[in-house]
C-alpha positions in Angstrom: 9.3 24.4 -91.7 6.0 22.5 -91.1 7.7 19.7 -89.4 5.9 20.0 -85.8 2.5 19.5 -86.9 3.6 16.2 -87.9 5.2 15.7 -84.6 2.2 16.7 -82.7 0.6 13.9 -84.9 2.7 11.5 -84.3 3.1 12.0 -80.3 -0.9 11.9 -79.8 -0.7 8.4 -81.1 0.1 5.9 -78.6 2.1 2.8 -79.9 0.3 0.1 -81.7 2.7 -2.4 -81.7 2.4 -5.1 -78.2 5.2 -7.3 -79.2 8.4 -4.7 -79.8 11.7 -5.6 -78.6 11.9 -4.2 -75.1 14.9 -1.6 -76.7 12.4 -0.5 -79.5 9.7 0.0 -76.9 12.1 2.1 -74.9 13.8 3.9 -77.8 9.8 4.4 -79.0 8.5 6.1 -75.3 12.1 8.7 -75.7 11.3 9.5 -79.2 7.2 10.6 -78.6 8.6 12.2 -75.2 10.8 14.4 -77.2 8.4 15.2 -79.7 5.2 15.9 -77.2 7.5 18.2 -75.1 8.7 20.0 -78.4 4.7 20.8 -78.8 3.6 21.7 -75.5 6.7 24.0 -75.9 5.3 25.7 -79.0 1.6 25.7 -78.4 1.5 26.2 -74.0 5.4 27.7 -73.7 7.2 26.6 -70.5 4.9 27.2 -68.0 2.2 24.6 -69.1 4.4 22.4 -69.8 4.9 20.0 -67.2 6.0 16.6 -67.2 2.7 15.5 -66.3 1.3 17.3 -69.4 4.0 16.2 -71.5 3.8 12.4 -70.4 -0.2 12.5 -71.0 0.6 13.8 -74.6 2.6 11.3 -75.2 0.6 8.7 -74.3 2.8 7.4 -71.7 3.2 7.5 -67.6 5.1 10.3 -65.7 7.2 7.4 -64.4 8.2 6.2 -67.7 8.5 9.7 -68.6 11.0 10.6 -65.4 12.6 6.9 -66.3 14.0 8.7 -69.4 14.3 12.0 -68.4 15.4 12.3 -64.5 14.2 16.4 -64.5 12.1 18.6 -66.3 15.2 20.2 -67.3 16.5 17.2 -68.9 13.5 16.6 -70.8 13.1 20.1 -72.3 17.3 20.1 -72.9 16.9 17.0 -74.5 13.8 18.4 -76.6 15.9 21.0 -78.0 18.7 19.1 -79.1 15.8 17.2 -80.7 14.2 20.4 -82.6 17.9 21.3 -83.8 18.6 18.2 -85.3 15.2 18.9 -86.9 16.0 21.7 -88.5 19.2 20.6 -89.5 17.7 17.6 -91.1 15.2 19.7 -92.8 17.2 22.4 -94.2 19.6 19.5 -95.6 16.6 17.9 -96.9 16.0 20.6 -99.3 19.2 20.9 -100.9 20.6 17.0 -100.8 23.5 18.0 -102.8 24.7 20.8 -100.9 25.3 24.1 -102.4 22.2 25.4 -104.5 22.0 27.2 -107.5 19.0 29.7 -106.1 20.5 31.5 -103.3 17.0 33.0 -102.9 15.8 29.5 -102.0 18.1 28.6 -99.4 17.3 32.2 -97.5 13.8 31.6 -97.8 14.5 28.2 -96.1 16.7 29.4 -93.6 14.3 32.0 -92.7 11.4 28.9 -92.6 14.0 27.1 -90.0 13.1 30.6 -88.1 9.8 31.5 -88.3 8.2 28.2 -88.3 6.7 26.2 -84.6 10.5 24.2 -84.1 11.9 27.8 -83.6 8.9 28.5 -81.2 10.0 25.9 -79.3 13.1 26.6 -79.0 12.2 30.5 -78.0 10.0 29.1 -75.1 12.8 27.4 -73.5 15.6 30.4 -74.3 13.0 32.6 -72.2 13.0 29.3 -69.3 16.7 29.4 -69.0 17.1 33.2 -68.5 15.0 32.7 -65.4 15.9 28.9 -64.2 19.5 29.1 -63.1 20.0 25.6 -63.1 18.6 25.1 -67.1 20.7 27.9 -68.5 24.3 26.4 -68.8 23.0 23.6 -70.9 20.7 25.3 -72.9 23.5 28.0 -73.5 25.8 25.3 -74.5 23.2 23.5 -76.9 22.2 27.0 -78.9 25.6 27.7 -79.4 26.5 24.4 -80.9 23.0 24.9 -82.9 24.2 28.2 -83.9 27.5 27.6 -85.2 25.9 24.0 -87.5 23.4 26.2 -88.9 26.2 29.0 -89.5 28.5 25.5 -91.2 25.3 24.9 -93.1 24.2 28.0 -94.3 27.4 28.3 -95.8 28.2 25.6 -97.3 24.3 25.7 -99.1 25.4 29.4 -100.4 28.4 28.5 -101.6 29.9 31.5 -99.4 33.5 31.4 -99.3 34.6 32.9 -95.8 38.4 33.2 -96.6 37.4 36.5 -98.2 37.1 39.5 -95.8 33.9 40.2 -94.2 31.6 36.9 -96.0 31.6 35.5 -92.8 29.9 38.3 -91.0 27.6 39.1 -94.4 26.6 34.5 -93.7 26.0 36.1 -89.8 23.8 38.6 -90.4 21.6 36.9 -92.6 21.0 34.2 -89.5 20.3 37.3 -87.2 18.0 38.5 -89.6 16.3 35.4 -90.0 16.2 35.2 -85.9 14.7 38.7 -85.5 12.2 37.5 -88.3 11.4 34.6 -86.3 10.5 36.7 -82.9 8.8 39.0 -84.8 6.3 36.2 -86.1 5.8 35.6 -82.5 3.1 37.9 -82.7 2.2 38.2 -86.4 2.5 36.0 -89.1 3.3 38.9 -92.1 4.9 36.8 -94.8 4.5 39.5 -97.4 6.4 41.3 -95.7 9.1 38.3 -95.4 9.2 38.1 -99.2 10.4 41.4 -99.4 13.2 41.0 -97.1 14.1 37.7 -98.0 14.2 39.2 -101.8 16.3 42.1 -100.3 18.5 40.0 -98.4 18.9 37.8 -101.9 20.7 40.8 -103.8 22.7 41.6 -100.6 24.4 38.1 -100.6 24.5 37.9 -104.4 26.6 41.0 -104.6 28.7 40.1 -101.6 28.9 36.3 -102.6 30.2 36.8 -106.2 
């Protein structure tokens, strides 16, 4: 998914507008917050990716930023919860009227959801939270509510019915894959390669699925 080039675009723009409502204003400042620290995440990971850094992106002051977010930890909690809702929305976004006809599509785009910057993000903050004691309950707690919408949505976009013994595992395993896809484009970007398993994967679930 493209989708955080966009939001780097939008959070380097500071606000035109003087006269908003002082809720718009406010709902405006949390909503380039969340997407500048959702960049910094991708492009510096979490060590350069301070408040300070993240309030300058966003074209706002540290205070305003810490008005909004108390902690760094809240703000990069928060930021995730953003980038899932992200991908959900995206992967929906696709396929409006739920389960597709080209199961090959919907595996490429759940393998997009992976392997594109959001996913990045998210990685940057995974690796924070192993370390930072204090971050790792609530990032634990978001990735598995992440993990088990994407597993209700992958589903439901396949068509997979998990009543039948071992679907829901087969549904699994194509989100791991797609994960381990994802880390490996950490450090190249071999989409031919993709293709192939995503085409693999395809007759896998079309056999399995039927």
């Amino acid at each position: 998914m493209d989708g955080v080039t966009t939001i780097g675009d939008r959070a380097e723009r500071a606000p035109k507008e003087a006269k908003q409502p002082k809720q718009d204003r406010s709902r405006a400042t949390r909503q380039r917050l969340l997407e500048a620290a959702v960049s910094c995440l991708a492009e510096h990971g979490w060590a350069g990716s301070t408040v300070t850094v993240v309030a300058e992106r966003a074209g706002v002051s540290r205070g305003a930023a810490q008005h909004h977010f108390p902690t760094r930890e809240d703000l990069f909690t928060a930021a995730v919860e953003y980038v899932a809702e992200e991908r959900s929305t995206a992967l929906r976004a696709l396929f409006p009227q739920g389960a597709a006809d080209d199961r090959r599509a919907v595996i490429s785009a759940l393998v997009d959801l992976y392997t594109g910057p959001l996913f990045r993000a998210a990685l940057h903050l995974w690796v924070a939270a192993s370390n930072e004691e204090q971050l790792r309950p609530q990032v634990t707690e978001l990735e598995g509510r992440v993990g088990r919408e994407t597993h209700r949505i992958a589903v439901e976009l396949l068509g997979a019915d998990e009543s039948r013994p071992g679907v829901r595992e087969t549904v699994q395993g194509l989100l791991d894959m797609a994960r381990g896809l994802g880390l490996a484009n950490l450090l190249t970007d071999d989409k031919t390669r993709r293709d192939r398993v995503v085409t693999q994967w395809t007759a896998l679930l079309n056999e399995a699925l039927r």
